[in-house]
ZAGU-581519 format. One record per residue: residue number from 1; residue in three letters; z, x, y negated of N, C-alpha, C in turn. Coordinates in Angstrom, 1 decimal. Example, Ala and Ser with C-alpha at 12.3 -4.5 7.8 and 13.67 -1.06 7.14 Angstrom:
BEGIN
+-----+-----+--------+--------+--------+--------+--------+--------+--------+--------+--------+
|   i |  aa |    nzz |    nxx |    nyy |   cazz |   caxx |   cayy |    czz |    cxx |    cyy |
+-----+-----+--------+--------+--------+--------+--------+--------+--------+--------+--------+
|   1 | ALA |    7.8 |   13.2 |    5.7 |    7.8 |   12.3 |    4.5 |    7.8 |   13.2 |    3.3 |
|   2 | SER |    7.1 |   12.8 |    2.2 |    7.1 |   13.7 |    1.1 |    7.9 |   12.9 |    0.0 |
+-----+-----+--------+--------+--------+--------+--------+--------+--------+--------+--------+
END
This chain:
BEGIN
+-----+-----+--------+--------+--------+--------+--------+--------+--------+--------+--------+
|   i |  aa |    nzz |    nxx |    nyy |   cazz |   caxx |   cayy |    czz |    cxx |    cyy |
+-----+-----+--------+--------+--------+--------+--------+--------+--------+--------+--------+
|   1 | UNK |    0.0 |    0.8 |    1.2 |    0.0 |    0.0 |    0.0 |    0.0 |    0.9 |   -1.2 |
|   2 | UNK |   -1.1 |    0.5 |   -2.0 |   -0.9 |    1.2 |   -3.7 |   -0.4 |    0.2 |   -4.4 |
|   3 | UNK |    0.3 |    1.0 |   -5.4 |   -0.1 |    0.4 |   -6.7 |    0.0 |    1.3 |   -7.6 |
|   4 | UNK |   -0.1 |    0.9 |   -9.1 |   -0.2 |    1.4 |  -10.3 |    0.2 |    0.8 |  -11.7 |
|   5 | UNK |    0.8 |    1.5 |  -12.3 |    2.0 |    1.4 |  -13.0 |    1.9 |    2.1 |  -14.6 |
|   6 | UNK |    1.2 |    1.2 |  -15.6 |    1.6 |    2.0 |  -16.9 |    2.7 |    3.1 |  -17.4 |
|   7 | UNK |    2.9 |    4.1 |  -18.0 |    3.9 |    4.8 |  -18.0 |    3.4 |    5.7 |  -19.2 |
|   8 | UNK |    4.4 |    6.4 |  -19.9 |    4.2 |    7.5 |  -21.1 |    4.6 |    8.8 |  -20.2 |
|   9 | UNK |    4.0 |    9.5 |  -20.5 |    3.8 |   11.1 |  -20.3 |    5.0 |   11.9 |  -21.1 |
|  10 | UNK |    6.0 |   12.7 |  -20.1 |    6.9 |   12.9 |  -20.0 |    6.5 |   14.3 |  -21.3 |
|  11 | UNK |    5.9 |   14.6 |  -21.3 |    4.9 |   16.1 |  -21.8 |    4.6 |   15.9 |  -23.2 |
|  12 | UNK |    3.4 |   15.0 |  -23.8 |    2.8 |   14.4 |  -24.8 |    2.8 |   13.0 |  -25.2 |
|  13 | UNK |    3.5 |   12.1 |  -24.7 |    3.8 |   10.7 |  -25.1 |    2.2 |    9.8 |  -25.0 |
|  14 | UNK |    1.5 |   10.3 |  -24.4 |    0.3 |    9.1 |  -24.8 |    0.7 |    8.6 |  -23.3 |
|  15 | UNK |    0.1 |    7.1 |  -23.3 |   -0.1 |    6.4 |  -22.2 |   -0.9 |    6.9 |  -20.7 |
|  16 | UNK |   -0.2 |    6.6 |  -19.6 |   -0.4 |    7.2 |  -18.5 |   -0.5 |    6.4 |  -17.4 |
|  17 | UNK |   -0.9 |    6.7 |  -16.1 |   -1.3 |    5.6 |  -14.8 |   -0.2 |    6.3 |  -14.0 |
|  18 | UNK |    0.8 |    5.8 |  -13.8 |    2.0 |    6.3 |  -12.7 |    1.5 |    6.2 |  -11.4 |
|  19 | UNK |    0.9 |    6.6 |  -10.2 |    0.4 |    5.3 |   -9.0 |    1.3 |    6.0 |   -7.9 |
|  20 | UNK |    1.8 |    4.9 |   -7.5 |    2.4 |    4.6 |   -6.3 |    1.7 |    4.3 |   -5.0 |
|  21 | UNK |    2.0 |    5.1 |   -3.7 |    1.1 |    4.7 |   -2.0 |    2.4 |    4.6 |   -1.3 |
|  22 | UNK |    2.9 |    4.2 |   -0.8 |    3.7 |    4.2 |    0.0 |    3.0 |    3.9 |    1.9 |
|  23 | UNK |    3.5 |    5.1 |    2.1 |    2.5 |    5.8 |    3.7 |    3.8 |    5.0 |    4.6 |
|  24 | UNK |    2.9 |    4.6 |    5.9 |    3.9 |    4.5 |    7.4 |    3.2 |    6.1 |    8.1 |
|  25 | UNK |    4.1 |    6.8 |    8.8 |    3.9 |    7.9 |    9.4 |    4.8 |    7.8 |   10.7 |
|  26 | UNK |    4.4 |    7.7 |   11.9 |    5.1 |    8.0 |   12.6 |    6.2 |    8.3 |   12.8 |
|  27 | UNK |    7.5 |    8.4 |   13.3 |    8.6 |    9.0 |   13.7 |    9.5 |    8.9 |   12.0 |
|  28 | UNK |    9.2 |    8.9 |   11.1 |    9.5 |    8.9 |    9.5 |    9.6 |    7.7 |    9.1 |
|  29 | UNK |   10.9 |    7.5 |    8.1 |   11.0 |    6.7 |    7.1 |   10.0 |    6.3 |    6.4 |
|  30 | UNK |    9.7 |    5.5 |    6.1 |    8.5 |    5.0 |    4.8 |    9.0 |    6.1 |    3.7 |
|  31 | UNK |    7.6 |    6.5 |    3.4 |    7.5 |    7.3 |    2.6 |    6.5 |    7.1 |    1.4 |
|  32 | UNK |    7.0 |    7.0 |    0.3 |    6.3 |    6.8 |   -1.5 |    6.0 |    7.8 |   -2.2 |
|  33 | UNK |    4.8 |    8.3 |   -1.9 |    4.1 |    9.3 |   -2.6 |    3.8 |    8.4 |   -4.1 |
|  34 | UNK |    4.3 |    9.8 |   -5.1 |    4.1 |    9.4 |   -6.3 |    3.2 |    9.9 |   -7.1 |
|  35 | UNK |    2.3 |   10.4 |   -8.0 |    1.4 |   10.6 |   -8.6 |    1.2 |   10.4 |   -9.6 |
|  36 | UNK |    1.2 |   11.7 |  -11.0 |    1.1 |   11.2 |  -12.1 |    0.2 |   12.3 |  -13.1 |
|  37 | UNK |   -1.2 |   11.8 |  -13.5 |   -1.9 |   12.7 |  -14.6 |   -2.2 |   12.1 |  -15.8 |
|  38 | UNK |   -2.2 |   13.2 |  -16.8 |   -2.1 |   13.1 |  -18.2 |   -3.4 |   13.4 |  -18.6 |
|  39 | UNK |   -4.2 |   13.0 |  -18.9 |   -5.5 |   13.1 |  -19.2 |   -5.3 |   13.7 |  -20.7 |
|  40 | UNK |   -4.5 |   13.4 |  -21.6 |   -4.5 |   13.8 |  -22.8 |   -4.2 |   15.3 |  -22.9 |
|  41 | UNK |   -2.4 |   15.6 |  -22.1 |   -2.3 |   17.0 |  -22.3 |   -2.6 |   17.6 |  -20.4 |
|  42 | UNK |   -3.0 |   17.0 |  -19.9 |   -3.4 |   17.7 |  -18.3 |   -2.1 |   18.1 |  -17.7 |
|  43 | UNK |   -0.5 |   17.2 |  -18.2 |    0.1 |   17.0 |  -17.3 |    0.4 |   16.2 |  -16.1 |
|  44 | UNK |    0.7 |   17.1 |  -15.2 |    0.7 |   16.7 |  -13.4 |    1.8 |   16.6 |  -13.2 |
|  45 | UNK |    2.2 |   15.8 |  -12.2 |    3.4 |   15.8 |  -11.3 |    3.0 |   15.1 |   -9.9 |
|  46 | UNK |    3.3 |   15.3 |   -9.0 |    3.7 |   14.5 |   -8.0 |    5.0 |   14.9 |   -7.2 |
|  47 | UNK |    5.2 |   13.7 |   -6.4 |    6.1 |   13.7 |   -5.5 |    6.3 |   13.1 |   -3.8 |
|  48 | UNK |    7.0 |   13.6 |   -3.3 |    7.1 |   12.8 |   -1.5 |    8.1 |   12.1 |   -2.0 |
|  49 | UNK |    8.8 |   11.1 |   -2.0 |   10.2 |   10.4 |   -1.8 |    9.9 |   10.0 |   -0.6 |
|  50 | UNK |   10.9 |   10.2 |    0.5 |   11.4 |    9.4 |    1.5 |   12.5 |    8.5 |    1.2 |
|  51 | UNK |   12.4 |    7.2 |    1.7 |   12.9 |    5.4 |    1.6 |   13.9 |    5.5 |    2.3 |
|  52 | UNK |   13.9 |    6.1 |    3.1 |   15.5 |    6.2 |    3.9 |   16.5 |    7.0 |    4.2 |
|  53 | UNK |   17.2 |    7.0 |    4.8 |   18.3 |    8.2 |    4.9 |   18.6 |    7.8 |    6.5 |
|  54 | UNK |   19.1 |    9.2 |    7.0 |   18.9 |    9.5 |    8.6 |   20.5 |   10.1 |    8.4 |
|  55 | UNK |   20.7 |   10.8 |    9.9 |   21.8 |   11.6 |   10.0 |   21.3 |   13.1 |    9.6 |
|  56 | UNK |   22.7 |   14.3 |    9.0 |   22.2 |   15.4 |    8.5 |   21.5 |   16.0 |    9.8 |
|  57 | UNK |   20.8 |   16.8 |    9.6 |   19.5 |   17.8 |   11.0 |   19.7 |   19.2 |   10.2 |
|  58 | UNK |   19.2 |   19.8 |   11.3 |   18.6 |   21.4 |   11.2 |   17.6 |   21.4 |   11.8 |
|  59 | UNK |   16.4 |   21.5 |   11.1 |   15.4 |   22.0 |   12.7 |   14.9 |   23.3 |   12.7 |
|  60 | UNK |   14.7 |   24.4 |   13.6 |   14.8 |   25.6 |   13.4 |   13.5 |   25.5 |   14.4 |
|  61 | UNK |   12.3 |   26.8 |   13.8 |   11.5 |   27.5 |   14.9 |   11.1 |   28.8 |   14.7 |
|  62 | UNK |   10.8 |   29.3 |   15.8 |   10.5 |   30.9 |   15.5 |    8.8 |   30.8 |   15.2 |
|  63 | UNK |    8.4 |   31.4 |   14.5 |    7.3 |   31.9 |   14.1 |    6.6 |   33.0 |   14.8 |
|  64 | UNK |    6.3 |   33.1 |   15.8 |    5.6 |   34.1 |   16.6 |    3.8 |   34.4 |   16.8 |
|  65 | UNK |    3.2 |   33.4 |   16.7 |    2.0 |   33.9 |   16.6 |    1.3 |   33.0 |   15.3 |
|  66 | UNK |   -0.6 |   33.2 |   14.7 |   -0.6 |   32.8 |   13.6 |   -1.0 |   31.0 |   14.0 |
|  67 | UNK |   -0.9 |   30.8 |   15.2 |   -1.1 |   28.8 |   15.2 |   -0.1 |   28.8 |   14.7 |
|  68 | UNK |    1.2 |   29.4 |   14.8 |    2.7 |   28.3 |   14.5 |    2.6 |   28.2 |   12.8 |
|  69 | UNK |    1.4 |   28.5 |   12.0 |    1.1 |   28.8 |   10.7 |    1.3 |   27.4 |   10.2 |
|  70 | UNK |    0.6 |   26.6 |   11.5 |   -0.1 |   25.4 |   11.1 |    1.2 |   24.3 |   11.1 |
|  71 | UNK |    2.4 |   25.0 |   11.6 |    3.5 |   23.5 |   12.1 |    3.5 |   22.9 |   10.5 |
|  72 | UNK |    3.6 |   21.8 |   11.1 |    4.0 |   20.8 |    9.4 |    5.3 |   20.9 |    9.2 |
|  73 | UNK |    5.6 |   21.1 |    7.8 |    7.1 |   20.7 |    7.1 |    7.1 |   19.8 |    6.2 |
|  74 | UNK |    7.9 |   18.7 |    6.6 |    7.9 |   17.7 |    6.3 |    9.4 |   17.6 |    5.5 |
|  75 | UNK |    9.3 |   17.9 |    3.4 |   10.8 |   18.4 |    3.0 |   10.8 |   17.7 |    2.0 |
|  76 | UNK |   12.1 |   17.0 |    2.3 |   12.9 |   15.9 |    0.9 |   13.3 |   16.7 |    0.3 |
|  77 | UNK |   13.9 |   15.8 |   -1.1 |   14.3 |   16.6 |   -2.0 |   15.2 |   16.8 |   -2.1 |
|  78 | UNK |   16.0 |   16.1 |   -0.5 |   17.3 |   17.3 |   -0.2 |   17.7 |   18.2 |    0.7 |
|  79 | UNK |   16.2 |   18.3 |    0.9 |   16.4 |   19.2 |    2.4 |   16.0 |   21.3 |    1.7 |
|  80 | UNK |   16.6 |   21.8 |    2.7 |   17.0 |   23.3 |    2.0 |   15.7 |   24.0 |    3.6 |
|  81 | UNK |   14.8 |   25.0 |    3.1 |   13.8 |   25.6 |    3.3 |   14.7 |   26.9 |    3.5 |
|  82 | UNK |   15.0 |   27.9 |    4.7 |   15.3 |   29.1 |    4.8 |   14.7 |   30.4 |    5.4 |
|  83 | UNK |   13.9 |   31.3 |    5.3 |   13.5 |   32.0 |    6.1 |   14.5 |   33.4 |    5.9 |
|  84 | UNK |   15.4 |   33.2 |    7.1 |   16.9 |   34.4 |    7.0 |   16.1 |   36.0 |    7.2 |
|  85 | UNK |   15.0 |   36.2 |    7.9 |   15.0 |   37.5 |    8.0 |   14.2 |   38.6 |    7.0 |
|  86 | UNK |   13.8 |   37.5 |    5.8 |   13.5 |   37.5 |    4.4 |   14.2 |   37.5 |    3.2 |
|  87 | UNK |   15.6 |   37.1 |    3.7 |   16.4 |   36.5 |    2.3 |   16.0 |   35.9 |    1.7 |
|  88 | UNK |   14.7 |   34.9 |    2.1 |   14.1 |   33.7 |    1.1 |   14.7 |   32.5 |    1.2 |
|  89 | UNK |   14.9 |   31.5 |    0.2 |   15.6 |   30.1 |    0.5 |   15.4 |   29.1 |   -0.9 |
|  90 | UNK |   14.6 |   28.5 |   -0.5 |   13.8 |   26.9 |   -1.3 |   15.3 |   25.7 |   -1.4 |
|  91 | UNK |   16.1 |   25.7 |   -2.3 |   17.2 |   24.9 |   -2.2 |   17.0 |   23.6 |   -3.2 |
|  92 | UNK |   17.6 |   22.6 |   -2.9 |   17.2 |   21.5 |   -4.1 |   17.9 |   21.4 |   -4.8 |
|  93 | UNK |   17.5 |   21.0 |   -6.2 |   17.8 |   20.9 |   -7.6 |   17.5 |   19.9 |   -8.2 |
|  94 | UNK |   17.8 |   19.9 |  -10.0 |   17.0 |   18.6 |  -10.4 |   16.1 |   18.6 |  -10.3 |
|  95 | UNK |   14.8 |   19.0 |  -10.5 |   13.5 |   18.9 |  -10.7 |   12.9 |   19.0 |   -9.2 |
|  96 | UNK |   13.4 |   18.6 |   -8.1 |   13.5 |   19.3 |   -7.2 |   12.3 |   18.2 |   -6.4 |
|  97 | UNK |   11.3 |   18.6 |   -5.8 |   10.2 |   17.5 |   -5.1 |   10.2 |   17.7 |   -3.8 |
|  98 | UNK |   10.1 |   16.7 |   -3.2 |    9.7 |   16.9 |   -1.6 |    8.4 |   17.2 |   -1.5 |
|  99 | UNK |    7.7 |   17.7 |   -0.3 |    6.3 |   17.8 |   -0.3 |    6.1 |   17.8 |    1.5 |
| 100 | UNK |    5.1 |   17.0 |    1.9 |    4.4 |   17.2 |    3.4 |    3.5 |   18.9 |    3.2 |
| 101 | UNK |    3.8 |   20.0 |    3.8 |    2.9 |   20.9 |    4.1 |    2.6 |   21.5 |    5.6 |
| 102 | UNK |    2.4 |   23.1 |    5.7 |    2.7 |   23.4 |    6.7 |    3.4 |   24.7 |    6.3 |
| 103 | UNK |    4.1 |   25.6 |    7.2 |    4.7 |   26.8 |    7.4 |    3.7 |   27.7 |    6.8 |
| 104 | UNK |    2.7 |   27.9 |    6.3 |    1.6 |   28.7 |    6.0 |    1.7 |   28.3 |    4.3 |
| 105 | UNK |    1.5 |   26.9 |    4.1 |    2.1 |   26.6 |    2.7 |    3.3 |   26.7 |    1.9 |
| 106 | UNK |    4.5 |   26.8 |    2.9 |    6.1 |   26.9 |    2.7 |    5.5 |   28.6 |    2.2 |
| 107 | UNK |    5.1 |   29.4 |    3.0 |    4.6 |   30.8 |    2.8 |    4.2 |   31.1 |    0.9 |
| 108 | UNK |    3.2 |   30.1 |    1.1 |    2.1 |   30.2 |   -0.7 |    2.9 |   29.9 |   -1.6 |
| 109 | UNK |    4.3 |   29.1 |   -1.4 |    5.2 |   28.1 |   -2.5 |    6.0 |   29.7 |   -3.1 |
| 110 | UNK |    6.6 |   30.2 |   -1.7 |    7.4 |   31.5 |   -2.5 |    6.7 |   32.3 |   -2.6 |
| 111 | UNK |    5.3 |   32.5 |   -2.7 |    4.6 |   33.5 |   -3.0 |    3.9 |   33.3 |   -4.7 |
| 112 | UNK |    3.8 |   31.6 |   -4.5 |    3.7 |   31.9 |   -6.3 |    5.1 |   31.5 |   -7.4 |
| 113 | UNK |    5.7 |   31.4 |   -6.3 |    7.5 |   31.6 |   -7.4 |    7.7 |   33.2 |   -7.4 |
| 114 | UNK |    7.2 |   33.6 |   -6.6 |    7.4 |   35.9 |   -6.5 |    6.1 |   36.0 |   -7.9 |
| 115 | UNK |    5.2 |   35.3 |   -8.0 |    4.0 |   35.6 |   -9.2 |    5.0 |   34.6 |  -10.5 |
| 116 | UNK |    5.6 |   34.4 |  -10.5 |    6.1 |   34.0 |  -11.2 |    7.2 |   35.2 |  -12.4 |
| 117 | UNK |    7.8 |   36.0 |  -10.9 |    9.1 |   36.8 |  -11.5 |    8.1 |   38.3 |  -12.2 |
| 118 | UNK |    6.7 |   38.3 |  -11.3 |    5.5 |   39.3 |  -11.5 |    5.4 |   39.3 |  -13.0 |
| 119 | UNK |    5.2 |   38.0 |  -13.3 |    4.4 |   37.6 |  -14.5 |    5.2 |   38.1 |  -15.8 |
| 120 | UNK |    7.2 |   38.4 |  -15.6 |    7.8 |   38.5 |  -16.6 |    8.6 |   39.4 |  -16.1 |
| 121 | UNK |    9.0 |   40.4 |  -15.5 |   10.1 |   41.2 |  -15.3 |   11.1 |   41.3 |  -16.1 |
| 122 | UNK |   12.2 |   41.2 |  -15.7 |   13.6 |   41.7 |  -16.5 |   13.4 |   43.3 |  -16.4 |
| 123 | UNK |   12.8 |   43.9 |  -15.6 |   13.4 |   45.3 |  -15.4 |   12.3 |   45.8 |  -14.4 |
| 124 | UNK |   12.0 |   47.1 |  -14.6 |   11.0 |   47.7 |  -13.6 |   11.5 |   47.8 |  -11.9 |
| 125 | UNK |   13.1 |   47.5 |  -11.5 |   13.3 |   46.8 |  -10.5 |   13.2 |   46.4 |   -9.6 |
| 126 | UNK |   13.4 |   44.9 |  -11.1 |   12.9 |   43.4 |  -10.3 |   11.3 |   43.1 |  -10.0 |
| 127 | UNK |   10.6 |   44.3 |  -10.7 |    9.2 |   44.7 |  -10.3 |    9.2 |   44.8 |   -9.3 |
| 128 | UNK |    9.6 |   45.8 |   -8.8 |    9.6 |   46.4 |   -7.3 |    9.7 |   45.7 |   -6.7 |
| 129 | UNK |   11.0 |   44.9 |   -6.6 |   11.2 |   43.7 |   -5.3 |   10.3 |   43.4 |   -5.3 |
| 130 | UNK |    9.5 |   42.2 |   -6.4 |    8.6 |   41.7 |   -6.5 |    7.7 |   41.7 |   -5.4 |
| 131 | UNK |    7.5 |   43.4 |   -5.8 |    6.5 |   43.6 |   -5.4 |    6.5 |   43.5 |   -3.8 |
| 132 | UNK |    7.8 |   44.5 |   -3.5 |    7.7 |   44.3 |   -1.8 |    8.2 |   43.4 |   -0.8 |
| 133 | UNK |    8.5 |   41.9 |   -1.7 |    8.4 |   40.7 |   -1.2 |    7.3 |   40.0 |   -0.6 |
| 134 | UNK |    6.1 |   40.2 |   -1.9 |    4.9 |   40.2 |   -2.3 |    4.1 |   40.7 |   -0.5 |
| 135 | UNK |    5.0 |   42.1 |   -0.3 |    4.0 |   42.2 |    1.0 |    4.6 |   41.8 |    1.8 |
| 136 | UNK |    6.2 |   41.6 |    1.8 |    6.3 |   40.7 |    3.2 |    6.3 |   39.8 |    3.4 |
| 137 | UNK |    5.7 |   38.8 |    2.3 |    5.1 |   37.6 |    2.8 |    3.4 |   37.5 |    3.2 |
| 138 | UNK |    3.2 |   38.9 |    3.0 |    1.7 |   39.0 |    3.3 |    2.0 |   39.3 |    4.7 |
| 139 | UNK |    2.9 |   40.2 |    5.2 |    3.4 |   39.8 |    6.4 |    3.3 |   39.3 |    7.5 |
| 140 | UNK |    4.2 |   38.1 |    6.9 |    4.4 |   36.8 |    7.7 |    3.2 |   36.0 |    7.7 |
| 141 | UNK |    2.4 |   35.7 |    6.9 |    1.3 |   35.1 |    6.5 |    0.2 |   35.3 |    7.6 |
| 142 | UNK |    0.2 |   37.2 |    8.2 |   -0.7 |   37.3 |    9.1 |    0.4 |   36.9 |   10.9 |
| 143 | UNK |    1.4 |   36.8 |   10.4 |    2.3 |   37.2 |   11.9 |    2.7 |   38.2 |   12.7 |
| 144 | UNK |    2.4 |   39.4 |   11.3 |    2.3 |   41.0 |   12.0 |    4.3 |   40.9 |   12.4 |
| 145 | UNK |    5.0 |   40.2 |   12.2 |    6.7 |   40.2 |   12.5 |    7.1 |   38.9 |   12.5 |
| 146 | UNK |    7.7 |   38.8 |   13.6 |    8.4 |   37.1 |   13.8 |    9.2 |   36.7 |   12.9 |
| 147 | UNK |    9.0 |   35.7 |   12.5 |   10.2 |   34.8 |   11.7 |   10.6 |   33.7 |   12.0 |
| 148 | UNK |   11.8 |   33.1 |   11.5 |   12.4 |   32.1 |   11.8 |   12.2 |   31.1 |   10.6 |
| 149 | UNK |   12.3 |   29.8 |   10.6 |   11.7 |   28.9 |    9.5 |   13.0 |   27.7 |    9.8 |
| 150 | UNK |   14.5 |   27.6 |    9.1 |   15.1 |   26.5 |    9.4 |   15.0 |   25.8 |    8.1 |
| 151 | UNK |   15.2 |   24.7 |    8.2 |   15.2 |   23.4 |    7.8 |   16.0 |   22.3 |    8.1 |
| 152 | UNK |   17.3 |   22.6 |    7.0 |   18.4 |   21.6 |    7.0 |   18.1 |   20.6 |    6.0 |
| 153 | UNK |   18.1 |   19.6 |    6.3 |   19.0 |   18.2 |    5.4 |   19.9 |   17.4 |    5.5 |
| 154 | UNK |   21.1 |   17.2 |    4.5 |   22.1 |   16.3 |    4.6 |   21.5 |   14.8 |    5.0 |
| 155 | UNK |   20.4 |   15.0 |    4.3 |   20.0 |   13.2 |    4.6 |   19.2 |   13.0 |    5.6 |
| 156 | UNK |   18.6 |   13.8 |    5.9 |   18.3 |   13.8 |    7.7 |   16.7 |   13.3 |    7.0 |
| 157 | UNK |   16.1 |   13.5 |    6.1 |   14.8 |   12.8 |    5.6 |   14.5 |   14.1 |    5.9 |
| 158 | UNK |   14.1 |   15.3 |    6.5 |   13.5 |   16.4 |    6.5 |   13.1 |   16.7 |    8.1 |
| 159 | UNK |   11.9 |   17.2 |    8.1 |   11.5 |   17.8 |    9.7 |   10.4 |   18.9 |    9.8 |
| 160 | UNK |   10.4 |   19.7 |   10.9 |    9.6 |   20.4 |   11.4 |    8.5 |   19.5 |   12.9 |
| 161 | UNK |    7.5 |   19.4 |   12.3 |    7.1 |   18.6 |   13.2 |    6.2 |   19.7 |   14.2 |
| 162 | UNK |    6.2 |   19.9 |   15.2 |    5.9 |   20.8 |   16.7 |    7.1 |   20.5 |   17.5 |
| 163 | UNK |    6.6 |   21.0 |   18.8 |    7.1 |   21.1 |   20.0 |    8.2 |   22.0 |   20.2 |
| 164 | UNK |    7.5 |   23.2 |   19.2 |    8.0 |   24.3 |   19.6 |    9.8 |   24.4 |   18.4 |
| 165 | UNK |    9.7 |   23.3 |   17.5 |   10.8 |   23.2 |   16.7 |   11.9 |   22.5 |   17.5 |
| 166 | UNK |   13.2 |   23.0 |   17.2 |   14.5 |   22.7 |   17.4 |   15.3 |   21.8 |   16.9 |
| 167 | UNK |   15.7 |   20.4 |   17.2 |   16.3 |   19.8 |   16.4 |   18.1 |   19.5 |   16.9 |
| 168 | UNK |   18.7 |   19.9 |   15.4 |   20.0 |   20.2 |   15.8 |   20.5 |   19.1 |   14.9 |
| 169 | UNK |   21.4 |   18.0 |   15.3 |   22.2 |   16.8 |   14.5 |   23.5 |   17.4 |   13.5 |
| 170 | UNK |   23.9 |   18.1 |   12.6 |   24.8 |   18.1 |   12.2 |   25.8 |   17.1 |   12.0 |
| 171 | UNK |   27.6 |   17.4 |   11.9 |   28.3 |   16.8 |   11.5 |   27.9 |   16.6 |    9.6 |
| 172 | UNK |   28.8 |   16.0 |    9.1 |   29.2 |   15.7 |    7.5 |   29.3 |   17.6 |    6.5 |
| 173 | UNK |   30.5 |   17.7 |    7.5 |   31.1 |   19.2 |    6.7 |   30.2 |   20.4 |    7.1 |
| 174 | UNK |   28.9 |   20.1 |    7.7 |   28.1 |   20.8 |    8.1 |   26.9 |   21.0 |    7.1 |
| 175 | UNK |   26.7 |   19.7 |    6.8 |   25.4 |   19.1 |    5.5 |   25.7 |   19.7 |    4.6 |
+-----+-----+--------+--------+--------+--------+--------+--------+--------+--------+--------+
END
């Protein structure tokens, strides 16, 4: 189901088309993709909201060759993205969006938040890291080193969808 929805632009104030789809997906809560462009100043947003709430999960998988590139992550905007043998971790915030991708995209998201710290350094450094983050996500990206890819949510609206992923139920004090 669409629809569409008059709205002002959060950016430039001129009038805007908010549209609303809300998808059935298998195994998942109804989910309301949001969608919003500015034609005046070429502001974009979108978003995943998931409609329901589950019990808190972990789902954890190792990353061993480059098909597992393709698993889908399916992440609300309260679920926390970790890859521990990277020190990388996607946590949610205000501005914080869910998005349907795959583990190869989870890969692109912290590779252009690393182009991000590229673009402005505090310190020749935090250059460096930068930089040699920069390759070990180039890395992971080919599968030259295994990784692990967990995915917790308190609200249980988060998944790794493969075979090869792990689903763990947390308690409360665990979320």
């Amino acid at each position: 189901m669409r629809d569409a929805y008059q709205g002002t632009c959060p950016a430039c104030g001129c009038d805007i088309e908010i549209v609303h789809h809300r998808l059935d997906i298998p195994h998942f809560p109804d989910l309301l993709l949001v969608a919003i462009a500015c034609e005046g100043c070429g502001y974009r947003h979108t978003d995943t909201i998931i409609l329901g709430e589950g019990d808190p999960v972990r789902w954890t998988v190792r990353v061993e060759e480059p098909e597992d590139l393709a698993i889908r992550v399916v992440r609300s905007t309260t679920g926390t993205i970790t890859i521990p043998e990277f020190g990388l971790s996607v946590e949610p915030g205000t501005a914080c969006e869910g998005f349907v991708t795959n583990i190869e995209g989870v890969i692109s998201r912290f590779e252009r938040a690393v182009g991000t710290v590229l673009a402005d350094p505090e310190s020749e450094e935090e250059r460096a890291a930068a930089l040699r983050m920069l390759e070990t996500l180039g890395t992971a990206r080919e599968v030259a080193v295994p990784f692990t890819v967990i995915l917790e949510d308190p609200s249980g609206n988060s998944m790794l969808v493969s075979e090869k992923a792990e689903k763990m139920l947390l308690d409360q004090s665990e979320a």
